[in-house]
N, C-alpha and C positions, 0 to 999 in steps of 0.2 A: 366423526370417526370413519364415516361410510365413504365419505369424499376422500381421507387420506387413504384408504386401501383402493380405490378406484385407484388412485393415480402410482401407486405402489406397484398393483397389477399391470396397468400401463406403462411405467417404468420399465417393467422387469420382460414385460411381450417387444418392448422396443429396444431393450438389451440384446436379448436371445436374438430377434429377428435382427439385430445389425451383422450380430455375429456369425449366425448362423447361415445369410444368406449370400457372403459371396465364397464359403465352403460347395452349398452347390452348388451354384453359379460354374465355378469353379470345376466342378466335379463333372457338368455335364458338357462344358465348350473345350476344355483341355486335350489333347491328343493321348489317346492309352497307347503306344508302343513300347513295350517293355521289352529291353534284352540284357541278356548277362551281365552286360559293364551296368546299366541302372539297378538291376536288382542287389547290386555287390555291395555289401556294406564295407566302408570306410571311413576311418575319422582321421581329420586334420589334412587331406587331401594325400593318404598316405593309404600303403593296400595293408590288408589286416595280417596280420602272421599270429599263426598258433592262437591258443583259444581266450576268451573276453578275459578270462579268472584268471585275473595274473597280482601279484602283491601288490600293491600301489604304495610309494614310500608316504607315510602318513606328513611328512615334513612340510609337502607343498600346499595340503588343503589347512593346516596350521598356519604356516605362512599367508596365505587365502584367507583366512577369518579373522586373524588380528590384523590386514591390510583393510578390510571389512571392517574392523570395529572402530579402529582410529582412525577412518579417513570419514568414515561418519561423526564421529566424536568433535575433528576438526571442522565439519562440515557451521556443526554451532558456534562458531568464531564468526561466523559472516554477519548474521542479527546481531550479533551480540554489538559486533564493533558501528554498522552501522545506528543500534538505543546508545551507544554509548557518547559517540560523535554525535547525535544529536544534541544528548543531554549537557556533552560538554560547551555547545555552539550554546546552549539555554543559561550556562551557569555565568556565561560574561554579564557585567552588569550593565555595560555600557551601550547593551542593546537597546533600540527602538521599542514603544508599547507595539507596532502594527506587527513587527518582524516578530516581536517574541509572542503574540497573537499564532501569528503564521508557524514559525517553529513549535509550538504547541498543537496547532494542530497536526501537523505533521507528522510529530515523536509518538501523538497518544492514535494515531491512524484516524484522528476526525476528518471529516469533507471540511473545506476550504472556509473558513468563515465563522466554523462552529464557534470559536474561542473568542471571547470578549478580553476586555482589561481586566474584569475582576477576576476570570478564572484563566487567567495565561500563567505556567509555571514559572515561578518566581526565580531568581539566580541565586538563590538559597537550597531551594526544593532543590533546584537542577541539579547544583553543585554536591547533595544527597546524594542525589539519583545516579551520578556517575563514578563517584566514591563506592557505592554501594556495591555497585557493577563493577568495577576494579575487583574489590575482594572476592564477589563473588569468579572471578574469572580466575583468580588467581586460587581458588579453591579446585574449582573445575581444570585447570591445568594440573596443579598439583597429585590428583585423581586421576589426570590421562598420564603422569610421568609416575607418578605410583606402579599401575598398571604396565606401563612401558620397561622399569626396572625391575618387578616380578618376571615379566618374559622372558627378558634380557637374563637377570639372574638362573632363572628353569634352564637356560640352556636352548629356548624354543629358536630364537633368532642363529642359532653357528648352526652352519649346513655343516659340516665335518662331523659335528660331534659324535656320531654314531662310529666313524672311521676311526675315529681317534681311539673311541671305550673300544672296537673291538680290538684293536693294535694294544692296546694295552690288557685289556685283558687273556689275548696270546700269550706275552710276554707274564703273565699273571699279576700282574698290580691292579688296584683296584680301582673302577671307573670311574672318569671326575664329573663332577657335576651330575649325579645321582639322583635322582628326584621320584 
């Protein structure tokens, strides 16, 4: 237990000092001339007008989080379909014992060789394995288009919408898509 906090402490001193050291590295070889255009805060290479506290239309960081959820959400289609292609290259039966050896190790991430005859996944199991994977994908889609028609329905997705409820509610009728 004394040798893993040794090397925990070591870890954590060769963290800090990677980080830490070319800050001042950094801090001591850099030039300090400061003048008004560097001291000047701006953002987006634009000069600042009037002060930080300003409304921010909540639309875009909305739009920002659900581009955020589902592009990570798709991001798991990439494994998936690479267990799935395997499993489906394993369910032919008219494969070789060395090949479906080889594709075995492969699909379960063993080093090259691990898999014998008696334990290489069969074209039975496989044909399982990728049926299985089917359903479940077609669950985990069904769950990101769930999701995507909830939004969609909210009203999150139409940039107008705000334009629209207050135009209509000038004219006093009642705002669509209310939530």
């Amino acid at each position: 237990m004394i040798d893993l906090n040794i090397h925990l402490l070591l870890f954590t001193a060769a963290g800090i000092t990677l980080l830490l050291a070319p800050l001042v590295i950094g801090r001591f070889l850099r030039p300090t001339l400061p003048t008004p255009e560097k001291d000047a805060v701006y953002e987006c290479g634009e000069p600042t007008i009037g002060s930080s506290y300003i409304q921010f239309d909540l639309r875009f960081y909305v739009v920002a989080l659900l581009f955020i959820i589902f592009d990570v959400e798709v991001a798991f289609f990439f494994p998936w379909a690479v267990v799935f292609g395997g499993a489906r290259q394993l369910a032919d039966p008219r494969l070789t014992t060395s090949t479906r050896e080889a594709l075995t190790d492969r699909l379960l991430d063993l080093p090259a060789g691990t898999t014998t005859a008696d334990t290489a996944m069969s074209a039975q199991d496989a044909l399982r394995m990728s049926t299985i994977g089917m359903f479940d994908i077609f669950v985990f889609f069904g769950v990101l288009l769930v999701g995507f028609a909830y939004v969609w329905k909210r009203g999150d997705l139409d940039w107008v919408r705000s334009m629209v409820n207050q135009a209509r509610t000038a004219k006093g009728l009642p705002e669509r898509n209310a939530a």
